[in-house]
LOLO-678421 format. One line per 3 residues: number of its first residue (from 1); their letters; for each residue x, y, z of C-alpha. Coordinates in pm, 1 decimal, m for minus. Example, Ala and Ser with C-alpha at 12.3 -4.5 7.8 and 13.67 -1.06 7.14 Angstrom:
<atoms>
1 = as = 1230.0:m450.0:780.0  1367.0:m106.0:714.0
</atoms>
This chain:
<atoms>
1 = xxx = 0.0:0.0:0.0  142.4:322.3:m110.8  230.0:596.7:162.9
4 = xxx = 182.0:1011.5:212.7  424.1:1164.9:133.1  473.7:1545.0:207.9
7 = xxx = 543.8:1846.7:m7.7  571.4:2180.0:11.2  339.6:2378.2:m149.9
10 = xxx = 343.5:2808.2:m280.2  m14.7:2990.1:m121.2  25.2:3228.8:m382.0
13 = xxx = 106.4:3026.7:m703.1  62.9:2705.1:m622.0  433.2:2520.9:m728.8
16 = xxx = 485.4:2183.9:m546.8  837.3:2137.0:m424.5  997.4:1813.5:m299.6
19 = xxx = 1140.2:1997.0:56.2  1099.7:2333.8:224.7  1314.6:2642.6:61.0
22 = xxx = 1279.8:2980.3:181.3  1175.4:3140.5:m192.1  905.0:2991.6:m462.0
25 = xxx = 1133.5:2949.7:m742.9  839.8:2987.4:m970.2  628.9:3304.5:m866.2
28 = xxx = 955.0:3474.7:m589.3  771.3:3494.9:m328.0  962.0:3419.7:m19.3
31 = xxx = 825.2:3209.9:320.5  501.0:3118.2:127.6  599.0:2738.9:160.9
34 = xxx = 359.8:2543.8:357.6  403.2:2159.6:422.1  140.8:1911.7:237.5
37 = xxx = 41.9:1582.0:250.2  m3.5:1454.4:m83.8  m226.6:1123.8:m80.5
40 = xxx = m238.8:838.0:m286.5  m471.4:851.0:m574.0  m633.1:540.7:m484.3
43 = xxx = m710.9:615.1:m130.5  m845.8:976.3:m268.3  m1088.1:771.3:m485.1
46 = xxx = m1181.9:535.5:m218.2  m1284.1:777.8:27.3  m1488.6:942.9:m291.3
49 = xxx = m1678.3:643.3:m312.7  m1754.3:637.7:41.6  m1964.4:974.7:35.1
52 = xxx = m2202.8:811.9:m247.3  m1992.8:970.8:m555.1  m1810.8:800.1:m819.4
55 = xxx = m1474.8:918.8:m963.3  m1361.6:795.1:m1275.6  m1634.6:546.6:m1338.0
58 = xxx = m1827.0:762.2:m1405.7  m1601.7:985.0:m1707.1  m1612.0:828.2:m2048.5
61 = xxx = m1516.8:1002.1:m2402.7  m1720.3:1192.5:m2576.4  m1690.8:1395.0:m2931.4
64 = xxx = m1735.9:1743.2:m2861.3  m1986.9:1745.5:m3162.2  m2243.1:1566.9:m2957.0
67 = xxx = m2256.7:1785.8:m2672.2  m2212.5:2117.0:m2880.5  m2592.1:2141.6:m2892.0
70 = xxx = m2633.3:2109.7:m2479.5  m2761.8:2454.0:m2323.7  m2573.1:2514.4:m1971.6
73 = xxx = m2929.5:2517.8:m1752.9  m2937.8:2840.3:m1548.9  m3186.1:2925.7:m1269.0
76 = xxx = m3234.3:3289.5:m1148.9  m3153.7:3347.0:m798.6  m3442.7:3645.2:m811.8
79 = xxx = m3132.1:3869.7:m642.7  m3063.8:4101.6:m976.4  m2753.0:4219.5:m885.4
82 = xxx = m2604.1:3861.5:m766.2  m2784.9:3731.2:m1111.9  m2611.6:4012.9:m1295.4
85 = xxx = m2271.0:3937.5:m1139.7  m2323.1:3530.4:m1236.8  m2384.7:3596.4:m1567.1
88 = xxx = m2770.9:3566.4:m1570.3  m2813.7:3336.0:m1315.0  m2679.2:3027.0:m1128.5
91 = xxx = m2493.6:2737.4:m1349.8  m2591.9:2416.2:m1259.9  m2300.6:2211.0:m1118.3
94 = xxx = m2091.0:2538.5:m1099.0  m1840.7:2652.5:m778.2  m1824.9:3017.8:m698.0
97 = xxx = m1624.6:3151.1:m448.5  m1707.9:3479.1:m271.9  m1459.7:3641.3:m86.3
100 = xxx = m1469.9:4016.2:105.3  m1343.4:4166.3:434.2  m1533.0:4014.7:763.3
103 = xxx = m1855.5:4182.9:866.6  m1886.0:4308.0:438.0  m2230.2:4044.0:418.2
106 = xxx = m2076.1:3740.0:251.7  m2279.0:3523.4:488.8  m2603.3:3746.6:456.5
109 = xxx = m2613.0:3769.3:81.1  m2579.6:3392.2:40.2  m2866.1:3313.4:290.7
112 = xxx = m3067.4:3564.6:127.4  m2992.6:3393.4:m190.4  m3114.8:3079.7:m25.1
115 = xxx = m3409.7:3210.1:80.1  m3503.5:3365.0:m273.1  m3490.8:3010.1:m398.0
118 = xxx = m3720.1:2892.0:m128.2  m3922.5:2567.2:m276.8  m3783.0:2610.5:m639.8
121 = xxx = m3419.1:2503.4:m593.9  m3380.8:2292.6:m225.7  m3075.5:2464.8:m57.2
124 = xxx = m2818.1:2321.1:229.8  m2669.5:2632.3:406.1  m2331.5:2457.9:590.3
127 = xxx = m2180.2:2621.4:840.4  m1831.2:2608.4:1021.5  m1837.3:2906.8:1205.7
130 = xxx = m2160.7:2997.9:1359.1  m2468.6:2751.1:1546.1  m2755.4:2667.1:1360.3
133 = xxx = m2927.5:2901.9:1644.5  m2719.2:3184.0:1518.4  m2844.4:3126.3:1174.9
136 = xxx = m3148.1:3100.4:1272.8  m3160.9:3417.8:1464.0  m2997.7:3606.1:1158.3
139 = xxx = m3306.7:3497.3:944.5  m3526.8:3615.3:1187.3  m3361.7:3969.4:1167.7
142 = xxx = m3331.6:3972.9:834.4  m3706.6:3880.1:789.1  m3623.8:3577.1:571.2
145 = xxx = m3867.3:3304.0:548.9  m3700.5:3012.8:757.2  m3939.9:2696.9:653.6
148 = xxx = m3759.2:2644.8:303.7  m3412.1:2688.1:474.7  m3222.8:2399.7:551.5
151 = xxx = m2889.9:2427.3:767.0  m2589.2:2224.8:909.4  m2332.1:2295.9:1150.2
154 = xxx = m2023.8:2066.4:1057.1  m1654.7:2058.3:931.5  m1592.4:1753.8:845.9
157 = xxx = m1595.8:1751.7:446.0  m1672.2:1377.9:418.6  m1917.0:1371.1:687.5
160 = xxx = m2102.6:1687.7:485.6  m2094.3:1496.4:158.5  m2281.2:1203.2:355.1
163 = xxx = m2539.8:1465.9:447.1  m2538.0:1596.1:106.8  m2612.1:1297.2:m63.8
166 = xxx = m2874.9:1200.4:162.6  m3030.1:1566.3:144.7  m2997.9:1580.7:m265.5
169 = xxx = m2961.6:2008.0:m227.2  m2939.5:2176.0:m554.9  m2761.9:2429.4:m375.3
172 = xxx = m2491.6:2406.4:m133.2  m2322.9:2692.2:97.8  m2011.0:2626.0:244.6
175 = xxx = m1928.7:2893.8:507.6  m1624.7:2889.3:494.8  m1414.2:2689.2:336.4
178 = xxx = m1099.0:2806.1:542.1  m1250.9:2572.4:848.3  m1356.0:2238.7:655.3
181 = xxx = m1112.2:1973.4:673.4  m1068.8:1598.8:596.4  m1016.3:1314.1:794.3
184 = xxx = m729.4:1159.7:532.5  m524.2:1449.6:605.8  m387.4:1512.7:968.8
187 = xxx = m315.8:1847.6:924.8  m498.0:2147.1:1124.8  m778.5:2316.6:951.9
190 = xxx = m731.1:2601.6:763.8  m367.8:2493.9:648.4  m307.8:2455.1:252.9
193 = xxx = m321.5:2131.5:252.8  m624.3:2091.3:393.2  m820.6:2393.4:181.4
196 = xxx = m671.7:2213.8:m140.9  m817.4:1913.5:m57.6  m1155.2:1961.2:105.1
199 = xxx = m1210.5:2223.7:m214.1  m1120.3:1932.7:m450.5  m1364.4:1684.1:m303.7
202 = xxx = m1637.0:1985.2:m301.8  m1557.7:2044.2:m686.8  m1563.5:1723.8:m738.2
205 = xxx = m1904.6:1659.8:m593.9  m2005.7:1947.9:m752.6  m1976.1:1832.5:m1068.1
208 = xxx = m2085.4:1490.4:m1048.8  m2378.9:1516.3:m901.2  m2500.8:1868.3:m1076.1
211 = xxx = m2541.1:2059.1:m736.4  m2450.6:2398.0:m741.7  m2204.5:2525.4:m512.8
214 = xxx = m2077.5:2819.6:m273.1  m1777.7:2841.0:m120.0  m1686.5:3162.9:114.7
217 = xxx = m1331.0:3261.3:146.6  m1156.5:3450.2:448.4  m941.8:3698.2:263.9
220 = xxx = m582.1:3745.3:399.0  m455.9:4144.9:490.4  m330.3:4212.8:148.4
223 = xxx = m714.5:4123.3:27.4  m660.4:3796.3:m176.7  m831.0:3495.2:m80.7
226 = xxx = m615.2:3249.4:225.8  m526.0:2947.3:172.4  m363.1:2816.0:m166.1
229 = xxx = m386.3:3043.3:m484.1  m497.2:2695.0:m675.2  m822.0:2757.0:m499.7
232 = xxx = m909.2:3039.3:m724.7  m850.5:2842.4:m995.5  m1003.1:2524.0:m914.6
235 = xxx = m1368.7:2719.8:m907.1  m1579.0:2806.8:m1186.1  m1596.3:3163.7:m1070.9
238 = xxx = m1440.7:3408.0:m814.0  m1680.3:3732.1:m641.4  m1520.1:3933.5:m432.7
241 = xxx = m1729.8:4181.8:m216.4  m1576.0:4500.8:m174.5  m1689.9:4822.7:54.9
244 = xxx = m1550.6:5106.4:193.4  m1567.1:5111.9:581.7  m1827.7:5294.7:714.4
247 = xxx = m2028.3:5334.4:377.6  m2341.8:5095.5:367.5  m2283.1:5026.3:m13.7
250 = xxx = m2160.5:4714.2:m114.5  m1958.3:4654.0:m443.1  m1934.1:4279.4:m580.2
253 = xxx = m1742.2:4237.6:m862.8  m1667.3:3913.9:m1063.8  m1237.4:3861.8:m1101.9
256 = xxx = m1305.2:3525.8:m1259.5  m1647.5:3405.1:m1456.1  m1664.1:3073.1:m1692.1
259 = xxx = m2032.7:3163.0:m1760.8  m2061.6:3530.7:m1782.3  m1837.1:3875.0:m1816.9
262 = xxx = m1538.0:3941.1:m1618.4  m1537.5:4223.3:m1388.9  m1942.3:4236.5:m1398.8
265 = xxx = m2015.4:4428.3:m1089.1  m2332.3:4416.3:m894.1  m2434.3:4717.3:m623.5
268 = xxx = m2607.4:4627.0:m244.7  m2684.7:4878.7:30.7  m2682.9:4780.4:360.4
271 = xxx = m2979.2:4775.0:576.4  m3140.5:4616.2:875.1  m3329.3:4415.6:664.7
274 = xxx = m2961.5:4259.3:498.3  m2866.5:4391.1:163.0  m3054.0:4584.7:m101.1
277 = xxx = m3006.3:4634.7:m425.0  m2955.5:4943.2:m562.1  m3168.0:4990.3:m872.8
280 = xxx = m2953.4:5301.1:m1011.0  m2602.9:5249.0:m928.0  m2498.4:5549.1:m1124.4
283 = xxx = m2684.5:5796.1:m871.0  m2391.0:5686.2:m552.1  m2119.1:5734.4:m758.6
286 = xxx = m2214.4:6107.8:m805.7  m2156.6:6385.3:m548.0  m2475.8:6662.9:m516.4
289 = xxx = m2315.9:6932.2:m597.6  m2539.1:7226.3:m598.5  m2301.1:7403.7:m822.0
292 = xxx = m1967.2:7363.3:m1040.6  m1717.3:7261.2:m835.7  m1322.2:7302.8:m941.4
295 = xxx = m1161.3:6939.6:m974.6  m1493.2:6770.8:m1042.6  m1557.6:6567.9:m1376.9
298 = xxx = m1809.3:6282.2:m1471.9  m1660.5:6011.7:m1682.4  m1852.2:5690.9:m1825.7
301 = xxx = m1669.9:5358.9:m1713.2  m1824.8:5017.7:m1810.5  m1805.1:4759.0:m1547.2
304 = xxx = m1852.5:4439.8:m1754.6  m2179.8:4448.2:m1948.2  m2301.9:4805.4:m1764.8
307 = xxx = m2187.5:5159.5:m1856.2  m2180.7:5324.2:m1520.0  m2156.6:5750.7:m1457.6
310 = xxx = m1876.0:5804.0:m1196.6  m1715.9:6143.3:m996.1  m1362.8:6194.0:m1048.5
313 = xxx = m1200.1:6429.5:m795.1  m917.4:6580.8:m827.0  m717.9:6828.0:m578.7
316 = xxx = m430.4:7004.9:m678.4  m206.0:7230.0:m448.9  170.3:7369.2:m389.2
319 = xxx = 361.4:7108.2:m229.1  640.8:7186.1:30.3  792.5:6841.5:m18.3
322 = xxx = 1112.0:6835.1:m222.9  938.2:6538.3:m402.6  554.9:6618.7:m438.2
325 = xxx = 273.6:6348.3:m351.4  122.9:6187.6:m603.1  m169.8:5945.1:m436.9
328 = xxx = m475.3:5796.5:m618.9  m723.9:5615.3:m472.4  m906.6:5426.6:m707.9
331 = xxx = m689.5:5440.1:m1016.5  m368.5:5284.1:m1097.5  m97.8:5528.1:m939.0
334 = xxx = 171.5:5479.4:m1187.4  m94.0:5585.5:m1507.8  m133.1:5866.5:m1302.8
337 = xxx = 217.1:5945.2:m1274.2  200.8:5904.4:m1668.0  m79.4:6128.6:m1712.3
340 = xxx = 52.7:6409.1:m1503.1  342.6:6411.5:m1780.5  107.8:6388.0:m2086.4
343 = xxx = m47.1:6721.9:m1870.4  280.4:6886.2:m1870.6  408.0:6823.5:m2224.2
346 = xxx = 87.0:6855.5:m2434.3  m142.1:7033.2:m2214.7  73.0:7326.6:m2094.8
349 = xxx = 10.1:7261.6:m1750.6  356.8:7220.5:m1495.0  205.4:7074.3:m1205.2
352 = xxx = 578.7:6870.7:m1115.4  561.9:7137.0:m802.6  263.2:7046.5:m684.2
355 = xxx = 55.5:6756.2:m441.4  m159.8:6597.0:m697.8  m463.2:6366.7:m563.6
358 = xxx = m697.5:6218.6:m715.8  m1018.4:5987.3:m585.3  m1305.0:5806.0:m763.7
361 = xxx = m1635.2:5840.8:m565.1  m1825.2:5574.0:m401.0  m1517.0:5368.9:m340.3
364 = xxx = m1525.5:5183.9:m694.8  m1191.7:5114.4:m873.4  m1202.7:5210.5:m1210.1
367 = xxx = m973.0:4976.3:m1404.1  m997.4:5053.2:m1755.4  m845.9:5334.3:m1988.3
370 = xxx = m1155.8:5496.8:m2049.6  m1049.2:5740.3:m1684.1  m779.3:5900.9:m1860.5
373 = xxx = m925.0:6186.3:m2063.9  m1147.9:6258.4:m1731.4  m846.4:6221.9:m1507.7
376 = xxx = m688.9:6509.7:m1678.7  m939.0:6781.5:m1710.6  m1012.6:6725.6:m1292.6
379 = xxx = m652.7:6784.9:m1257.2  m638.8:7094.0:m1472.9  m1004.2:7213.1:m1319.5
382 = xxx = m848.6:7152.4:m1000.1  m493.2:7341.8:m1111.2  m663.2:7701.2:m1259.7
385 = xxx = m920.8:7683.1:m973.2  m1227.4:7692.0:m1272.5  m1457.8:7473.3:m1262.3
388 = xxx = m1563.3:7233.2:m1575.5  m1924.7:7369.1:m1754.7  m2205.8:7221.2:m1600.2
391 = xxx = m2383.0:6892.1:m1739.0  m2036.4:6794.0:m1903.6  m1934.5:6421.1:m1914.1
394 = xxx = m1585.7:6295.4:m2053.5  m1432.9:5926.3:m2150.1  m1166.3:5843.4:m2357.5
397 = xxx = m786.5:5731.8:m2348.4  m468.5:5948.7:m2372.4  m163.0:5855.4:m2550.3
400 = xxx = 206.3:5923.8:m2480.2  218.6:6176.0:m2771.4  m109.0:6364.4:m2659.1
403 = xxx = m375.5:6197.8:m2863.7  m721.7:6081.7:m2789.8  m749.6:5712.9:m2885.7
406 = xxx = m1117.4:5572.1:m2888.0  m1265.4:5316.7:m2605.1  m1507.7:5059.9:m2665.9
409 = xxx = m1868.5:5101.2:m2668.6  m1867.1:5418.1:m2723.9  m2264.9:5444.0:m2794.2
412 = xxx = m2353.4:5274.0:m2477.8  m2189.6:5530.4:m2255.9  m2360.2:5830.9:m2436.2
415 = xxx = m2687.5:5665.7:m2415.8  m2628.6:5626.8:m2063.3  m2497.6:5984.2:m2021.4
418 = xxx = m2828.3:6094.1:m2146.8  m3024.6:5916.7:m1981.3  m2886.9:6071.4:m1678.3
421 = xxx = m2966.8:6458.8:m1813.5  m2623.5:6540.0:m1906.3  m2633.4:6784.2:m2214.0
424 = xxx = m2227.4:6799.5:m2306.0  m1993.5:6491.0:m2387.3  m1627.6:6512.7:m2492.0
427 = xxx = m1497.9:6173.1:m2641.3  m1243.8:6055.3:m2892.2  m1347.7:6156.9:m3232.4
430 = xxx = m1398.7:5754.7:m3336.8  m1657.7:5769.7:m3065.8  m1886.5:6054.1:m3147.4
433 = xxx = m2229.1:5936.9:m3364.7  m2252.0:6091.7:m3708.4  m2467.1:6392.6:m3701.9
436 = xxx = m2767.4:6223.8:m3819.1  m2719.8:5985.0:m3525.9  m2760.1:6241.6:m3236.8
439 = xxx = m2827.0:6091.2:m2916.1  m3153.9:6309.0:m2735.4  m3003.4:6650.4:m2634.2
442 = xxx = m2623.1:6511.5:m2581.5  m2370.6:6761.8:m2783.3  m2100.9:6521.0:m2866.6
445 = xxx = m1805.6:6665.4:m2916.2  m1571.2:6484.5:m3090.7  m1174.6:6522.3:m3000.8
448 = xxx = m861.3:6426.8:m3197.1  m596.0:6569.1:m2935.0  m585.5:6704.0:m2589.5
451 = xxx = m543.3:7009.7:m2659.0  m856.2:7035.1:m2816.1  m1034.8:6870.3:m2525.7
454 = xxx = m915.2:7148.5:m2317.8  m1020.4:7443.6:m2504.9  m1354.9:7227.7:m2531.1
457 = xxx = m1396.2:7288.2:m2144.1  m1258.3:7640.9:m2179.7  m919.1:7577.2:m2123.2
</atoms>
């Protein structure tokens, strides 16, 4: 009979070494190496029989031509933000992770989701932290309907799978997979080698038996998921819920989808009641301003499928630093940096004496290029203390040499400018409609260089 043997495995990347060194030869992280007990294959598929699901038995060959036709069956969770971030709904046999900060409503949103289901999709909310009392009693605050709801306070992964098959859920929440472990392994929960495992066997399961699964993650102080970073990729998709502290909105974006968009996002307020959605998520990303205000400008971002209005700040004064500040809090510092020298060269605009800073309101983090044409006129609003013309909203991307390139779905974020009342939009030229295409009272004006987005805004 063949033994354990242990190996040392990278939480961030993953790479399997033979004994302990102190740096990961493959990613460079250094003290990441955490000892794991690798099992035998055939003792891994013995204790998968024992929890009532087969392994290889039941795989065969198939030609990808007869499958081709076969719809992935979705069911709506009746949460439209959650469905939104999914992809349209919840993949049968699929594992999503959700990780977020503690106290951000991981736990509430998922029994919520359980509860929407009620009698059309039988549930199993599992538990590792908290009593099936405590549940309980968080149902009964949030108003949910507890009859459907079906819980389980356990660890043990093979002793859940027993329950599991014996239940037949078509939903199962695992809260959190950080403190299930398995008895083949004997080392503590929460270790890598126990995560890895206990997340196979749930993936497994998962996709054997065509139960849909949920997985919560503890996330570690740098904000990535703990435990192995094979995790993320054994699961079908990755949510993380993200929040500013002391705001009761709730941002959930999707890092990692194989049935939907990438970086879909999905908006929640906080209540007593649990979490809301918020039908117009455009309206908390904008400040009331009852008049122009210097260093303010609207741009158009699109998080995955949905073009969203957001405030970007900018405040710009003399620095008494031999080496002024540059700090941006949700952007990409260094493009900043960039930008700032794009400012200087083609914009007339020396601001290398000055603190430059620069926030996104609402707490979202805008990843795309789309920021940079905004990003500049806040600074330069900010810099000659005059405030941009009312009603004016801005997207596009700035080059090295000073030009405005074009961003993608262009139409989408005027129609959604204009649907909001703005009655001014300057975009790259490529993105402005042809005249006969006007877009209700939006004047599109269409830019080539920055220059000419500046004397646009009365520059």
């Amino acid at each position: 009979m063949a033994k354990a043997r242990t190996a040392y495995v990278c939480s961030d990347c993953g790479a399997e070494y033979p004994k302990w060194q102190g740096q990961c030869e493959a990613c460079g992280a250094w003290n990441t190496l955490s000892a794991f007990v690798v099992q035998p294959a055939k003792e891994v598929a013995n204790a998968s029989r024992r929890v009532g699901y087969a392994g290889a038995e039941a795989s065969r060959v198939q030609p990808l031509a007869s499958v081709a036709g076969e719809v992935e069956q979705r069911h709506l969770l009746r949460i439209g933000e959650l469905d939104r971030v999914l992809g349209g709904g919840l993949v049968r046999g699929s594992v999503v992770l959700v990780g977020g900060d503690p106290g951000i409503g991981k736990s509430t949103l998922l029994l919520q989701a359980l509860a929407a289901l009620g009698d059309r999709l039988p549930g199993l909310y599992v538990s590792g932290e908290e009593s099936l009392a405590q549940i309980a009693a968080r149902g009964n605050r949030l108003g949910l309907e507890l009859a459907p709801l079906k819980a389980l306070a356990e660890t043990c992964v093979e002793r859940i799978l027993e329950h599991a098959a014996a239940e037949q859920p078509r939903v199962l929440v695992i809260d959190s997979i950080q403190t299930i472990w398995t008895d083949t392994l004997p080392a503590a929960p929460g270790s890598v080698s126990q995560v890895r495992e206990s997340a196979a066997r749930l993936v497994r399961y998962a996709k054997e038996s065509g139960t849909s699964v949920f997985l919560v993650g503890h996330v570690t102080k740098e904000g990535g998921i703990a435990g192995p970073r094979v995790l993320e990729h054994m699961v079908d998709a990755v949510l993380y819920f993200e929040g500013e502290s002391g705001s009761r909105f709730r941002v959930l974006r999707a890092f990692k989808n194989r049935f939907g968009a990438v970086n879909e996002l999905g908006v929640f307020a906080m209540t007593d009641k649990g979490l809301r959605e918020v039908p117009n998520p455009s309206a908390i990303f904008l400040s009331a301003h009852r008049e122009a205000t210097p260093g303010s400008a609207v741009m158009v971002t699109r998080e995955g499928t949905r073009p969203l209005l957001v405030e970007v700040q900018a405040l710009v004064d003399q620095s008494s630093l031999g080496n002024p500040r540059r700090v941006a809090l949700g952007l990409e510092q260094n493009r900043l940096a960039m930008l700032l020298a794009v400012l200087h060269r083609h914009g007339n605009a020396a601001v290398y004496d000055q603190d430059v800073f620069v926030n996104v309101v609402g707490g979202i983090r805008v990843q795309e290029t789309a920021a940079d044409l905004p990003v500049l006129l806040a600074v330069l609003s900010s810099f000659r203390d005059r405030a941009l013309p009312e009603k004016t909203v801005a997207f596009g991307e700035v080059g090295l040499s000073g030009e405005v390139r074009p961003v993608p779905n262009g139409e989408e974020r005027l129609k959604e400018a204009a649907h909001h009342g703005f009655r001014r939009a300057i975009v790259p030229k490529a993105n402005a409609p042809k005249k006969s295409a006007r877009i209700g009272d939006l004047d599109v004006i269409g830019v080539e260089r920055l220059r000419e987005a500046i004397d646009a805004v009365g520059g």
